[in-house]
C-alpha positions as CSV (number, residue, x, y, z in Angstrom):
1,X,2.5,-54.0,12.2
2,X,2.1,-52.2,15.5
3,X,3.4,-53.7,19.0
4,X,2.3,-53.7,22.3
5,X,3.1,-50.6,24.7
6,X,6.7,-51.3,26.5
7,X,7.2,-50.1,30.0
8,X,8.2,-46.4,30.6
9,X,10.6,-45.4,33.4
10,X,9.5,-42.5,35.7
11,X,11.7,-40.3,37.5
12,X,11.1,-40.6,41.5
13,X,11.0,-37.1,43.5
14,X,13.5,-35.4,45.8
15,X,12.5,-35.3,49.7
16,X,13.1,-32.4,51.6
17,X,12.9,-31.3,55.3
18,X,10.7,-29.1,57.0
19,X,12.5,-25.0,56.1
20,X,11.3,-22.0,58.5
21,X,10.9,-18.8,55.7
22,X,10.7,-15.9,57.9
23,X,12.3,-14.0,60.3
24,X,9.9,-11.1,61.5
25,X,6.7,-12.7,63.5
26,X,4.4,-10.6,62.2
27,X,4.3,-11.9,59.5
28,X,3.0,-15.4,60.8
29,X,-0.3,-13.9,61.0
30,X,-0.7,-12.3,57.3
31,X,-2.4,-14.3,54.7
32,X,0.1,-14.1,52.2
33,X,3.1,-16.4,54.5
34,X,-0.1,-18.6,55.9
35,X,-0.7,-19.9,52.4
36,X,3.4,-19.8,51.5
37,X,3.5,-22.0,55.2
38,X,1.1,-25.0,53.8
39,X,2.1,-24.6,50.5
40,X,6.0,-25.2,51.8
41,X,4.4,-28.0,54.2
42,X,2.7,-29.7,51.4
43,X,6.1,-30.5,49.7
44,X,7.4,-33.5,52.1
45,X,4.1,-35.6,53.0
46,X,5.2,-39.2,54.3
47,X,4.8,-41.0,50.8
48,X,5.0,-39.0,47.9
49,X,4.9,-41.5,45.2
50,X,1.3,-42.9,46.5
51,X,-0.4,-39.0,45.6
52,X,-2.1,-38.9,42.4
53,X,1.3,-37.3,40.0
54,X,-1.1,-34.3,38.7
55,X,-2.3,-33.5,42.4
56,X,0.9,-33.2,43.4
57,X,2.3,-31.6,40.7
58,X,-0.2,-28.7,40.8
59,X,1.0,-28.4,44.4
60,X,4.6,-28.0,43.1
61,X,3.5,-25.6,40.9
62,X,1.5,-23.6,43.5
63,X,4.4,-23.5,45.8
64,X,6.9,-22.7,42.6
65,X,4.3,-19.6,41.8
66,X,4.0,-18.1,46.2
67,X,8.3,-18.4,46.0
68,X,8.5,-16.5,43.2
69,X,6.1,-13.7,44.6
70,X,7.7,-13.5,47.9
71,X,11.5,-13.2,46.3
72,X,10.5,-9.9,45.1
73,X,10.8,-8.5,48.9
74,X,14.3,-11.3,50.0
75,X,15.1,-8.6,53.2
76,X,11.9,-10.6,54.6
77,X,13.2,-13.9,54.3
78,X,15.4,-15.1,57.6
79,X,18.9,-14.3,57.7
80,X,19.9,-18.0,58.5
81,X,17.2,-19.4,55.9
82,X,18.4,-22.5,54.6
83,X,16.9,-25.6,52.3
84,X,18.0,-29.2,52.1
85,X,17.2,-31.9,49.8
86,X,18.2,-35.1,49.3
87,X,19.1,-36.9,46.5
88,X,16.4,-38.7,44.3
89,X,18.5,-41.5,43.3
90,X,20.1,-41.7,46.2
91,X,18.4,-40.6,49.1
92,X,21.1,-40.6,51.8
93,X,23.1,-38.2,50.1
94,X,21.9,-34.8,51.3
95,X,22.8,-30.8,50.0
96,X,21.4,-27.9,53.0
97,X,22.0,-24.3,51.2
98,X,20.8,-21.3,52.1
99,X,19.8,-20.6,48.5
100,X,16.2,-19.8,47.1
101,X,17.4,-20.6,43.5
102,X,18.4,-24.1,45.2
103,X,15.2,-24.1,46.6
104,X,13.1,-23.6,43.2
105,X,15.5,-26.0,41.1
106,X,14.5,-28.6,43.7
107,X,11.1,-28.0,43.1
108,X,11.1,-27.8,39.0
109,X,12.9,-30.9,39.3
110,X,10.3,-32.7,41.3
111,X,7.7,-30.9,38.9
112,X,9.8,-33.1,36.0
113,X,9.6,-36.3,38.3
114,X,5.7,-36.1,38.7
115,X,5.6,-35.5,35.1
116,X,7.1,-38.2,34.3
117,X,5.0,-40.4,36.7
118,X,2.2,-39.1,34.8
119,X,3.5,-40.3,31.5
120,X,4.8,-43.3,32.5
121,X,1.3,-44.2,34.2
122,X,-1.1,-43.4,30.8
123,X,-2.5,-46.3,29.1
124,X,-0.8,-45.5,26.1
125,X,-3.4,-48.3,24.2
126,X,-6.5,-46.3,24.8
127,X,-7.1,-43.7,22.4
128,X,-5.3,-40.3,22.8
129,X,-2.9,-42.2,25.4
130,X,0.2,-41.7,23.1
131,X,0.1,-38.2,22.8
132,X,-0.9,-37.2,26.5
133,X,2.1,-39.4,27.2
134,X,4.5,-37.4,25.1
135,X,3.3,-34.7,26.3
136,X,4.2,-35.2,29.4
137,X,7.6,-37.0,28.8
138,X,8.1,-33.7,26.7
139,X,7.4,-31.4,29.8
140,X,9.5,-33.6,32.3
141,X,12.3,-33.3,29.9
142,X,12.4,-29.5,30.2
143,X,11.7,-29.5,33.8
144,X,15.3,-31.2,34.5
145,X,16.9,-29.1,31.5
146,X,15.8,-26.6,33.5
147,X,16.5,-27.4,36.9
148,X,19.8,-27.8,35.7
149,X,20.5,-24.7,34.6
150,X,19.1,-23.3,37.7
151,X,22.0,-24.6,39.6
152,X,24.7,-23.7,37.7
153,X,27.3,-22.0,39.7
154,X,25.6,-23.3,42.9
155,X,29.1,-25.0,43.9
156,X,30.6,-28.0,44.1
157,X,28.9,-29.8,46.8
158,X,25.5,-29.8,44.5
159,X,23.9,-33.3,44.6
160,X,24.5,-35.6,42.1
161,X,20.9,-35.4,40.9
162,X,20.5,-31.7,39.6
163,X,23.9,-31.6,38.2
164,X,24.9,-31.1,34.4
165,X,25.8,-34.7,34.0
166,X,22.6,-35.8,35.3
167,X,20.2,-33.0,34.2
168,X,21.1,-33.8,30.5
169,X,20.9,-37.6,31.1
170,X,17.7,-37.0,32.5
171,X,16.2,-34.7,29.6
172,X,17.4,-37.3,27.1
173,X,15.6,-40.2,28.7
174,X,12.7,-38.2,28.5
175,X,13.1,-37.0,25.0
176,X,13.8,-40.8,24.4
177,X,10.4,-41.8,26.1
178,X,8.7,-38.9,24.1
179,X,10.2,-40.2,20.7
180,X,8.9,-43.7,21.7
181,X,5.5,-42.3,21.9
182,X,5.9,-41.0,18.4
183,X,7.7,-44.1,17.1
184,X,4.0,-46.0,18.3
185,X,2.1,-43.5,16.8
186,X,3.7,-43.8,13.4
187,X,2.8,-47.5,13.5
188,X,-0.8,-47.0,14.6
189,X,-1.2,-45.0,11.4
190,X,0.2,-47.2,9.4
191,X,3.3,-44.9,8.2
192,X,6.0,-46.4,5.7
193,X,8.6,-48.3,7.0
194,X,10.8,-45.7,5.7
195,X,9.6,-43.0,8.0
196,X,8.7,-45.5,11.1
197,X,12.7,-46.0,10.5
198,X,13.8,-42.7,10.8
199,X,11.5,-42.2,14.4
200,X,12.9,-45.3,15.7
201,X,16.3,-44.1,14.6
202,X,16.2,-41.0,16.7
203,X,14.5,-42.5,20.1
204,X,17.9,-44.8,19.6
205,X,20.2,-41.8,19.5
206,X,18.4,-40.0,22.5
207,X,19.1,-43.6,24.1
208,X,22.4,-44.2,23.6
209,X,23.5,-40.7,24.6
210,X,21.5,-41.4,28.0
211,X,23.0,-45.1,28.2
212,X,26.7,-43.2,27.5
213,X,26.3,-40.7,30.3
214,X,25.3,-43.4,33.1
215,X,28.3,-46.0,32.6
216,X,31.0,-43.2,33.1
217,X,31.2,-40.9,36.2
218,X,30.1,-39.0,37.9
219,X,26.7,-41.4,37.2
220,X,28.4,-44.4,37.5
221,X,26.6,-46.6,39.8
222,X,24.8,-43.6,41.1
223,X,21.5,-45.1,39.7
224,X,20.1,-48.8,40.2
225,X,21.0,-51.2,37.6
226,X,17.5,-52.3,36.9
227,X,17.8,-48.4,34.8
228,X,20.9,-48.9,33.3
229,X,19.6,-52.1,32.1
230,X,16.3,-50.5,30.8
231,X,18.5,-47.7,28.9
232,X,21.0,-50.0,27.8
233,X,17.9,-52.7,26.4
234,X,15.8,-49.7,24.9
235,X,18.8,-48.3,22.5
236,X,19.2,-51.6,21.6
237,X,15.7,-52.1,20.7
238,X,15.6,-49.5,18.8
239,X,18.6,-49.6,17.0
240,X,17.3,-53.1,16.0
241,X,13.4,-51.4,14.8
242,X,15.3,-48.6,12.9
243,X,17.0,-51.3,11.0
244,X,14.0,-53.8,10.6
245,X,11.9,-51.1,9.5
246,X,14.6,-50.2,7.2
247,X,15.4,-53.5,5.9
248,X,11.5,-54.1,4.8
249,X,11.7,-50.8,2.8
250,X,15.4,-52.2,1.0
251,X,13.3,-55.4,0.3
252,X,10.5,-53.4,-1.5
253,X,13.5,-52.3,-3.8
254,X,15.4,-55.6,-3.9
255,X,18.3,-54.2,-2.0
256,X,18.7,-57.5,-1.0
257,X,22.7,-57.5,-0.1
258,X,22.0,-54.5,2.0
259,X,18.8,-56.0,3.5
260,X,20.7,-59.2,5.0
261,X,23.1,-56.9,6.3
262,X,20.5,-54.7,8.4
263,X,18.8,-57.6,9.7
264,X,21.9,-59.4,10.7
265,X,22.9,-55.6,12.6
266,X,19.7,-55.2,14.5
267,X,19.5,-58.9,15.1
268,X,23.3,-58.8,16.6
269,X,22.6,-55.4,18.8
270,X,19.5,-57.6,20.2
271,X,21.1,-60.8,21.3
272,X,24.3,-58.4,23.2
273,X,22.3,-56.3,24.9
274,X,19.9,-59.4,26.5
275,X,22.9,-60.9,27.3
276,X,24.5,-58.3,28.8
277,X,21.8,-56.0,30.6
278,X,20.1,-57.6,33.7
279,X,17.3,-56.8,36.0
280,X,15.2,-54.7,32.9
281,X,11.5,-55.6,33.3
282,X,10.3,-59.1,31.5
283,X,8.1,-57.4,29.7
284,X,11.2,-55.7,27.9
285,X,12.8,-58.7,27.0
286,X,10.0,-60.0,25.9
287,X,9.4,-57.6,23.2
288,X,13.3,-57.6,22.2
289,X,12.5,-61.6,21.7
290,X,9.4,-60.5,19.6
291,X,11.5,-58.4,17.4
292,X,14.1,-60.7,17.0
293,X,11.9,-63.4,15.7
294,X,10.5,-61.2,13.1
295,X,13.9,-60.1,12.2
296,X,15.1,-63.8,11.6
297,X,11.6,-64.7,9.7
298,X,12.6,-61.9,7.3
299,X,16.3,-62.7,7.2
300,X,15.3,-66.2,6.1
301,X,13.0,-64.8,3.4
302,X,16.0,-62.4,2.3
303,X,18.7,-65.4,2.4
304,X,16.3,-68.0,0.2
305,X,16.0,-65.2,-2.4
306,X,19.2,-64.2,-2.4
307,X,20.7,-67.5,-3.2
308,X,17.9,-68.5,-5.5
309,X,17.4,-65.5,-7.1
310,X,19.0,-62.4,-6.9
311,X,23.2,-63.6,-5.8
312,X,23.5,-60.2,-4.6
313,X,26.9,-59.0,-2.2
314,X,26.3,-58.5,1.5
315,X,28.1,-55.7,3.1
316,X,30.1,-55.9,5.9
317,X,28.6,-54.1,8.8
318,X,31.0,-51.6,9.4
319,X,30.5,-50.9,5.8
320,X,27.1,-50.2,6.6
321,X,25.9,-46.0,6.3
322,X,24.3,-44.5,9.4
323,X,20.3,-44.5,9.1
324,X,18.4,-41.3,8.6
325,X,17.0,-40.2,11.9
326,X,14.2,-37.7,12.8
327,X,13.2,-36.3,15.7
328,X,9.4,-35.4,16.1
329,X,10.1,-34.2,20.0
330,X,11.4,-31.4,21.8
331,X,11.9,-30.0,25.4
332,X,9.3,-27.9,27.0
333,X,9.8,-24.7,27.2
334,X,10.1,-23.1,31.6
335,X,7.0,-21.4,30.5
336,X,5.1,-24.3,29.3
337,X,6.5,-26.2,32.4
338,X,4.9,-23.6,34.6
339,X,1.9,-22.9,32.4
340,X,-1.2,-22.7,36.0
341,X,-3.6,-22.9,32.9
342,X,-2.4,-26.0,30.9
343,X,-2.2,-27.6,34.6
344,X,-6.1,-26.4,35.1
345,X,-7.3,-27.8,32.4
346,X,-5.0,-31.2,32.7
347,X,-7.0,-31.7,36.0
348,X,-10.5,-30.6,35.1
């Protein structure tokens, strides 16, 4: 049985401020710094999230593509050369560095962001809309992998945003998102339950290490609790499908102890996380409620036979083994994240 498409989260961009490049006038007038000018220009319009994501992420990439030309010759660049970007989460907080690899891990990273947009806005119930949307989640993920790593060593006073905490948070979510994707395929096609188990089992590992990174520092309250609560309701979710799936493959086998026991789990990791996360979108909830029913029609089913029939033991929870997970997603490589001819044909 497959379920309706939940809501994605997308990953909003970092701003910048207007950066002067070169030092020596003459080269105002040359074709090359012209281009690497508007190009620069184009990277702090007045609303970024209204631009179509794949416009504006073929900009990025442009701009990504001149700065890594005109590195080759740094004695050209001004002596007093300096970038600043602010923080994508929270945009008051501010990092100015005269640093090109700053510079071009700001810009993969807002390459991840309009990936993500992308993903997050594909109708995912049209056909082919699951797998251009893991794609994309895929090539976010390895944009902010990837950022992060740029800015190793950059110092202390790097921005929340790009650092290690936050990088692998990021790429998790995404991975998460991706494994989603998967997880809806698998339904569409009419997998076993067995195997739909083991793809919801992963996208609620790639949650809960996502979940586990925002609720300690240095994320702590650094992003809005409306995403916390999303992350914290999603691992939940899927926690609960892994186990519902699971349970309909035990009942196929009349592993009916072990059944009631995975229902009742799933069930119990449902009703905590609605009662404790807040502000997800209603939607969200609205498919955990869905679930639950389903799981209480079939823990109903499983009690009736149980005591009529069968008089099996139910395990304690704890006693419970871990399900098998597998995970059908990966991050994207820095050269598929900057592949100019997967990005042409994306837009033609």
């Amino acid at each position: 049985m497959s379920r309706p498409p939940s809501p994605m989260l997308s990953v909003p961009e970092k701003k910048t401020a207007a950066a002067e490049l070169f030092r020596d006038r003459h080269f105002f007038n040359s074709e090359f710094f012209t281009e690497l000018r508007e190009a620069r220009a184009s990277l702090s319009p007045p609303a970024p999230a209204t631009q179509d994501p794949s416009s504006r992420r073929a900009l990025l990439l442009r701009y990504h593509r001149l700065i890594a030309y005109a590195r080759e010759d740094p004695c050209d660049f001004d002596d007093n050369l300096s970038f600043t970007w602010h923080d994508a989460f929270r945009p008051h907080l501010r990092r100015t560095a005269a640093s090109l690899r700053f510079e071009k891990a700001a810009v993969v990273f807002n390459v991840g962001a309009a990936s993500s947009r992308t993903a997050a806005a594909v109708d995912r119930a049209e056909e082919g809309g699951v797998k251009a949307a893991c794609g994309e989640f895929q090539r976010a993920a390895g944009a902010f992998r990837a950022a992060g790593e740029m800015m190793e060593g950059e110092g202390e006073d790097a921005v929340v945003d790009m650092g290690p905490e936050a990088s692998a948070m990021l790429e998790r979510l995404m991975l998460a998102q991706a494994q989603e994707c998967c997880f809806e395929r698998a339904l569409a096609a009419g997998t076993s339950p067995a195997a739909c188990s083991k793809v919801a089992q992963q996208a609620a590992l790639y949650y809960e290490e996502a979940y586990s990174s925002v609720v300690i520092p240095p994320l702590q309250n650094h992003f809005e609790r409306s995403w916390v609560s999303y992350i914290q309701l999603k691992a939940a979710l899927f926690n609960a499908e892994a186990n519902y799936r699971y349970a309909i493959e035990l009942h196929e086998k009349t592993e009916i102890g072990e059944e009631i026991a995975r229902l009742q789990f799933g069930i119990n990791a449902i009703v905590d996380a609605k009662r404790a996360a807040r502000g997800a979108p209603g939607s969200l909830y609205d498919a955990a409620s869905r679930l639950e029913q389903d799981m209480n029609q079939n823990l109903e089913r499983a009690f009736n036979e149980n005591n009529r029939i069968y008089l099996m033991r139910v395990p304690a929870a704890k006693l419970l083994a871990p399900l098998p997970a597998a995970s059908l997603v990966r991050s994207a490589s820095m050269s598929e994240i900057l592949d100019v001819k997967a990005e042409t044909d994306h837009q033609s």
